[in-house]
N, C-alpha and C positions, 0 to 999 in steps of 0.2 A: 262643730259649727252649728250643727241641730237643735242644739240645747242653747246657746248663745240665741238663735234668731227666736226660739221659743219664748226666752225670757225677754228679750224685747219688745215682742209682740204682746206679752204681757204687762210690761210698762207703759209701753203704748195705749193699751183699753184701760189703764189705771188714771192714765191721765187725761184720756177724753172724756172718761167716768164723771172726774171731776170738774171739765168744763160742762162736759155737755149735763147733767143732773139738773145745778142750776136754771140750765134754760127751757127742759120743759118742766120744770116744775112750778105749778100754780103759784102766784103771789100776789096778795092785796095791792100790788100796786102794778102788776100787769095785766091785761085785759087777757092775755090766752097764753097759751106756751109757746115758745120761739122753736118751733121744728122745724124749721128751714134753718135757723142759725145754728141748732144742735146736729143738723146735718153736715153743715157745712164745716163745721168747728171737725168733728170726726175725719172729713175726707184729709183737711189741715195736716191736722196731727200724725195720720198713720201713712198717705201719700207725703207728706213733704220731709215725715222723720224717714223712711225710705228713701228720699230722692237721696236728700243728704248722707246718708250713712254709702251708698250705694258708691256718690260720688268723689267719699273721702277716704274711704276704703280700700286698704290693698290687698282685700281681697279678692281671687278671679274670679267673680259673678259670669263670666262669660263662658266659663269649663262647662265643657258635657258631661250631664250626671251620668250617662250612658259611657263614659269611657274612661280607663281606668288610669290614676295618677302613675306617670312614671315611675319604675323600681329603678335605685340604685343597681349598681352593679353587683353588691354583695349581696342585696336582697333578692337577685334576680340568679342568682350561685345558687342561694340556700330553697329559695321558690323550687332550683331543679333538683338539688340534690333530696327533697322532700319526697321528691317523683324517681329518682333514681340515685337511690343511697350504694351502687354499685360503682358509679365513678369516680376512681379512681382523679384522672386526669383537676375534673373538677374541683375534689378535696383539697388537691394540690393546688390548684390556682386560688381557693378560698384562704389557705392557709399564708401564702404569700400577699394576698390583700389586709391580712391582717396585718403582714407584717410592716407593708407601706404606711400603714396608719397607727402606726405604733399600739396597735392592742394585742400586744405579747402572748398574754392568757391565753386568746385564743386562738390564735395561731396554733399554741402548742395544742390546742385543743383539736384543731381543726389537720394538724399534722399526724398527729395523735391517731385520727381516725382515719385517716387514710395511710398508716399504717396497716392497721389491722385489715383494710378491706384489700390491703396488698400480701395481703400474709406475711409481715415481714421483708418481704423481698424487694422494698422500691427505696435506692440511697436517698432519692429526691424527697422522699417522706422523711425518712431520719436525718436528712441533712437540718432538713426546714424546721423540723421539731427541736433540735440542738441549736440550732441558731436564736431561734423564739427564746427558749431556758438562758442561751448566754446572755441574750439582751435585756431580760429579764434581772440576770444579774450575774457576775462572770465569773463567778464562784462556782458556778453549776458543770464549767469545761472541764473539773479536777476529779467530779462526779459522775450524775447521770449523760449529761450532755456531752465530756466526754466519751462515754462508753458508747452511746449512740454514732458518735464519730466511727470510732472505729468498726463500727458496724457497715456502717457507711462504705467505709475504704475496702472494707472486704467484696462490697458488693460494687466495687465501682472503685478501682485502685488509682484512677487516674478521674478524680471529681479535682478541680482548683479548688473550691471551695471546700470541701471537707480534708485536703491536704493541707490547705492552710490551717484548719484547726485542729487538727491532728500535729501538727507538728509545734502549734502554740504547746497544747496538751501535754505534748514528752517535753517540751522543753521545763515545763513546770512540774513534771514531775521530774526532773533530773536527766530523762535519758537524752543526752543532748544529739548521741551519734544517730540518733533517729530522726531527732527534730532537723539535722543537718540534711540527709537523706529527703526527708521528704520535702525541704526546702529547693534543694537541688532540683529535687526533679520539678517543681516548681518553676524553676528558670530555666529549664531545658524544654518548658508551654512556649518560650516567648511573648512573656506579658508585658504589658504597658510597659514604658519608660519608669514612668515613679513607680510600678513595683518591683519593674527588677533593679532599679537600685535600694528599695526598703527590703529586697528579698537575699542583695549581696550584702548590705549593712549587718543582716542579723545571720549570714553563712559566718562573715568573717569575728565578727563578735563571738559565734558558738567555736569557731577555730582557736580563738584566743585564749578562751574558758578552757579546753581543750587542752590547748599547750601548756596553760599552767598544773594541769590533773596527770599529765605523763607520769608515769612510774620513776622512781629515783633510778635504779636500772638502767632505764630508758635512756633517760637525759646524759648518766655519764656515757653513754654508748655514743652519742651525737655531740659530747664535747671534741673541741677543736685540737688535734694532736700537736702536740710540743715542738716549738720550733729550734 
């Protein structure tokens, strides 16, 4: 805004320049120089392009230069963590602000590092960092994102949220008796209404899958005997 009022003020004296020159300057056909009117022409110019700009401007003319524009709440994260690169707590809520605001990257970035200021040991960090990577793009659950889950689970066996994606995870890679397991224990939290019926849709769909994979063995053993 510095440089904006500079250069105005400088169109400003550019253009008085040009009224006011004219009028003191000597001419055969004026008796003296007009230095009241080159006065007055100036105050014109620079008081009433002021008034105006002041008045049609949405900018706050009224802020004190003594006090400082509100930070956001990320920038008000990253102000502390600048001050204190050991909290934990923080990284984790930075991380999760990223992820309200769909900036994935950094999220995983900001998961990422509160990782390592956890030594590994906080699920809440490698949950958020895995979650970032799948929304990023959901290829990454068969991967590292993945792997990060189960990292998770070991450190926190009963997270919903990393059960839920741990149990996506085996079910794409095939091990379904797992994905059923952790589904279950899923429905045994007591969740919402619409998840435990999306949580009973996908036990009895992996039963199904299930039943068709029986051993041939098997199946004769559970045929109906001869009547």
């Amino acid at each position: 805004m510095i440089v904006f009022i500079l250069f105005a003020t400088l169109l400003t004296a550019v253009a008085a320049g040009l009224v006011v020159v004219p009028l003191i300057r000597p001419l055969r056909t004026q008796l003296a120089p007009a230095h009241w009117a080159a006065l007055f022409a100036c105050v014109v110019l620079a008081g009433g392009s002021a008034a105006l700009y002041m008045t049609f401007s949405n900018w706050s003319w009224r802020q004190n230069p003594g006090v400082a524009s509100p930070q956001s709440p990320i920038e008000q994260l990253i102000d502390h963590l600048d001050r204190h690169p050991r909290d934990l707590a923080a990284w984790l809520k930075l991380g999760k602000s990223y992820n309200i605001l769909q900036e994935y990257p950094l999220a995983v970035r900001a998961f990422r590092h509160a990782d390592r200021v956890a030594g590994g040991h906080s699920a809440a960090a490698l949950i958020g960092e895995a979650e970032a990577m799948i929304l990023i793009h959901d290829s990454s659950l068969d991967g590292p994102a993945g792997q990060l889950i189960e990292r998770a689970l070991v450190l926190d066996p009963n997270s919903p949220k990393a059960l839920f994606f741990g149990a996506a995870a085996a079910m794409r890679r095939g091990d379904l008796a797992l994905a059923r397991t952790r589904f279950n224990k899923l429905l045994a939290m007591n969740p919402p209404p619409d998840v435990r019926t999306m949580l009973q849709q996908e036990i009895a769909a992996i039963d199904a899958k299930l039943g068709e994979k029986k051993p041939e063995h098997v199946a004769k053993m559970v045929k109906p005997a001869p009547g």
